[in-house]
N, C-alpha and C positions, 0 to 999 in steps of 0.2 A: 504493500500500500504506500501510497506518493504521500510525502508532505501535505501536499495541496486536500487529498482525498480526505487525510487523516482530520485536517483541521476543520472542513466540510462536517464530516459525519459528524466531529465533537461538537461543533457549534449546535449543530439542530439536537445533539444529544444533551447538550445544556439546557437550549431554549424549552425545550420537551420537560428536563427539569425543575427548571424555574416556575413553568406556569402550573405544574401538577404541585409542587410543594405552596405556592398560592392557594389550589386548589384543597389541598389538606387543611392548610393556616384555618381557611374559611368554614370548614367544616367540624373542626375539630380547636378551636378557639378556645372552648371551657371557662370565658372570662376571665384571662389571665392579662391581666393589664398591660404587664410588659413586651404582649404578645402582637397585641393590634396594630401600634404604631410597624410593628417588623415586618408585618405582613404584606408592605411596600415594595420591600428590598427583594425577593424574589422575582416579583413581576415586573419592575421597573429595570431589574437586571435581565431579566427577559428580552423586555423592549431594547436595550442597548443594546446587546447581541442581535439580534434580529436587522438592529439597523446597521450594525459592524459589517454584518454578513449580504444587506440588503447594497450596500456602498462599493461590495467586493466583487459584483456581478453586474453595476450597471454601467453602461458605455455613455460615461459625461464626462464633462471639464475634470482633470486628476486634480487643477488644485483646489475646487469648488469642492469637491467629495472630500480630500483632505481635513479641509476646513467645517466640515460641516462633523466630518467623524469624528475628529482630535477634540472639538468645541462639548460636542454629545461627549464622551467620555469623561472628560476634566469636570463637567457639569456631574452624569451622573457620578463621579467620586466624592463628590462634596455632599451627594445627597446620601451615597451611602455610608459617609463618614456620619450624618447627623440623624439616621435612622441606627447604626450602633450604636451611637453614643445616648441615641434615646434611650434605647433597651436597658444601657448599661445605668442611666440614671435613675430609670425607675426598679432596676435592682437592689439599688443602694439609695431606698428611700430620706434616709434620715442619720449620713455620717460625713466621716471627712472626703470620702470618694463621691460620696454625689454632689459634694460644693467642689475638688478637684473637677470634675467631670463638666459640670455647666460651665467653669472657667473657661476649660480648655475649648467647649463648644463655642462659643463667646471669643475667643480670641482665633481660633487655629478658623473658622469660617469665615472673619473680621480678614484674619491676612492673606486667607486665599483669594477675596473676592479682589481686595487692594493691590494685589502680585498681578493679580490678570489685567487689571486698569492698568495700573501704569506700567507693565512690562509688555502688554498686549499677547499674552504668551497663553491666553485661552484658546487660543488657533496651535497652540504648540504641545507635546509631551514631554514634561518634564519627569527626568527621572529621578533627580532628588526629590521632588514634591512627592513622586510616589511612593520611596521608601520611607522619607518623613511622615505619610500617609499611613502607611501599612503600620510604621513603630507605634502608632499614636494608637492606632486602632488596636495594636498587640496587648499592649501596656494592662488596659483596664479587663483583657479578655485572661490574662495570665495570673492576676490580681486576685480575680473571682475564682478562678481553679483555685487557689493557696487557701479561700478563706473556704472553699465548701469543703478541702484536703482537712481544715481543721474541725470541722464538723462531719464528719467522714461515721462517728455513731452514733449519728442522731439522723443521719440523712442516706435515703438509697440514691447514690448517685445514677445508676442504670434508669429510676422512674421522675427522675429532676429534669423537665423539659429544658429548663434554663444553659444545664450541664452540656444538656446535646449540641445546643444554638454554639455556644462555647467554643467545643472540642472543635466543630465544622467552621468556625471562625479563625480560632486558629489552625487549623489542617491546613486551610485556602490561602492565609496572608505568611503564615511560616513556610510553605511552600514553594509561592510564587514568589515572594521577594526576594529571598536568593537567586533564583529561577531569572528574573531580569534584571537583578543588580550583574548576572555573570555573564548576558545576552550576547553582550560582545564579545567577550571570550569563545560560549559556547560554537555560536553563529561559525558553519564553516563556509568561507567564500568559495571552496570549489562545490558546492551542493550539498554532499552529503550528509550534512545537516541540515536541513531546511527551516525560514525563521516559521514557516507555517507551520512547519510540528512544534516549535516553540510555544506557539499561540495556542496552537492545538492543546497542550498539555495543562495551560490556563483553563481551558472549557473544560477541561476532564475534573480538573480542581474544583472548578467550581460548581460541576454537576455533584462529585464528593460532600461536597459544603451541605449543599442544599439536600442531597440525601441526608446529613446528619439532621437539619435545622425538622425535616421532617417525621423520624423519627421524634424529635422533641413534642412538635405536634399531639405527637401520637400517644405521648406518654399519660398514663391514667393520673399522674399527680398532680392533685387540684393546685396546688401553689408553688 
């Protein structure tokens, strides 16, 4: 299987993903507060890929499609930066992590939006933004694993919906951030590495993710 093929099938195998683990969120909700607001991030993750994929097949202007794909991304990262950071806030209803947390929401969405004004680099992919991204996002997902590791016999981790969003959060961002911090390295110019299997292995991550987020779903534990 080609590069090209590979990143094909994984893309609509993500999309396919996305909209079924939405399709669960909605079903299987249980009034979990911290759940609602999340229930975005699948589907909206959907739609980017779908429009990734839509950009990659159409015959127009390359720097028109560029511009319109790198803007959609950078866009949706900011949104899915402030749909985890939701989650994470209403996890941590009433301590020092949920006033770190609204800070962080509050400044780190403050300076992306002001980097893109005056750098005009919403049309561009930055890859320190990304890894700065991914750290920010890791931070409070690693945090939460330690405090439920301390309550480990009072709590069934296996039926902790919260646990699962978690694990597939971090699966996806410890993953792929090395994954394209090493891009250039990996990346072979004479082919044999193709960047579309690169990408490709993004959509596979991310279909992981969203399997885990949907097991959480699934979990019988009311809280």
């Amino acid at each position: 299987m080609s590069g090209n093929q590979l990143y094909i099938y994984s893309a609509f195998f993500s999309i396919f993903c996305c909209f079924l683990t939405s399709l669960i969120g909605l079903i299987k909700i249980n009034n979990l507060k911290q759940f609602k607001f999340l229930l975005f991030y699948p589907l909206i993750s959907g739609i980017q890929i779908s429009i990734s994929v839509y950009f990659d097949f159409v015959n127009y202007n390359p720097v028109t499609i560029n511009k319109i794909n790198t803007s959609s991304i950078n866009l949706f990262l900011l949104l899915e930066f402030a749909i985890i950071y939701r989650f994470y806030n209403l996890l941590f209803p009433s301590s020092i992590a949920n006033r770190i947390i609204k800070f962080t929401t509050l400044i780190y969405s403050f300076a992306i939006i002001l980097y893109w004004i005056l750098e005009k680099s919403i049309f561009a992919l930055e890859l320190n933004l990304f890894i700065t991204h991914s750290a920010i996002i890791l931070t409070p997902a690693f945090f939460y694993i330690i405090q439920l590791l301390k309550m480990s016999n009072a709590i069934q981790l296996s039926n902790n919906p919260s646990f699962w969003v978690t694990i597939g959060i971090i699966f996806y961002f410890g993953c792929t951030t090395p994954l394209f911090l090493m891009k250039d390295f990996i990346f072979d110019k004479e082919g044999s590495i193709e960047e579309d299997g690169l990408y490709a292995i993004n959509f596979i991550c991310y279909s992981i993710m969203f399997m885990f987020i949907s097991k959480g779903y699934l979990c019988k534990q009311a809280k």
